[in-house]
TORVEX-23414 format. One record per residue (C-alpha): y, x, z. Coordinates in steps of 0.02 Angstrom, whole numbers, plus 50000, padded with zeros to 5 digits. Layout:
<pts>
YXZ...
</pts>
This chain:
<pts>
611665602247897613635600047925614255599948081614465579648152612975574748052611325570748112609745573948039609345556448035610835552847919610575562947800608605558347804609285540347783610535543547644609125552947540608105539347489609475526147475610185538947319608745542447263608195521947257610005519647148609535533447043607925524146988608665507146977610075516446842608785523946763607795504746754609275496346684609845512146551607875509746487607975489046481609505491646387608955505346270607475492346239608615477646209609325485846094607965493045983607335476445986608985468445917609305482245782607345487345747607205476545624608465482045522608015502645553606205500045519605585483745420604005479745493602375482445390601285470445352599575468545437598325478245326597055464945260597915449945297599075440845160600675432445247600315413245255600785403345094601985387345131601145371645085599625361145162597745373345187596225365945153595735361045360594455372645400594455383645253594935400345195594625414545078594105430045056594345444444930593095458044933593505476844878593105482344721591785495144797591275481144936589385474444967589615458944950587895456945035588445465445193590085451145201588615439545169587685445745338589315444945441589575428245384587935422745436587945432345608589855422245627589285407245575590525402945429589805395445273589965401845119590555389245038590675396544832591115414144758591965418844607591085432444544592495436044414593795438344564592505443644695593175428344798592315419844930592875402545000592055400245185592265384445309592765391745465591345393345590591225381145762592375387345897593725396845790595265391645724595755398445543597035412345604595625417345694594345420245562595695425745431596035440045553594345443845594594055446645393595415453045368594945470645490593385470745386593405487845279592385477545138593765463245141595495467345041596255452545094596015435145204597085419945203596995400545225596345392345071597805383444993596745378144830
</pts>
């Protein structure tokens, strides 16, 4: 300790730097995330969302979407989900292994079309826009 300076002082003094240290090390990291948020987009394009197809422009049948199943899929086990969810199946192209469902009670479409969409028997799920 220097002579002409308490203890207390430089107790006092210790935490006060130490509390602007932190808040310079807050604002340097809100920054740094500003800008990676700004530029991001153009450093990494995001990917899309496996299993979902981006949403077409145009009116969706209400309460409908679609489903395309993988080539190697069991259709049967979609079948059981569906049930268990409560969609209804409402036809399948067996050609395009395509299923158009009515969106169960208590979902909305976005819902359901990323529910199917996580499925590993599901290749992609989207709004029905007929």
């Amino acid at each position: 300790m220097s002579p002409g300076r308490s203890w207390r002082t430089d107790r006092a003094v210790g935490p006060a730097l130490m509390g602007s240290r932190r808040l310079l090390l807050v604002v340097a990291l809100v920054a740094v995330t500003s800008l990676t948020g700004m530029f991001g987009s153009r450093l990494m394009p995001l990917q899309p969302q496996s299993g979902v197809l981006p949403f077409e422009s145009g009116p969706a049948v209400p309460g409908e979407f679609v489903v395309k199943l993988r080539p190697e899929a069991s259709l049967e086990t979609l079948r059981i989900y569906t049930s268990a969810l409560g969609a209804v199946e409402l036809e399948f192209n067996e050609e395009q292994r395509v299923l158009r469902l009515r969106i169960p009670p208590g979902y909305s479409v976005s819902e359901v079309v990323r529910l199917y969409g996580g499925r590993p028997e599901v290749e992609y799920a989207r709004p029905n826009h007929e």
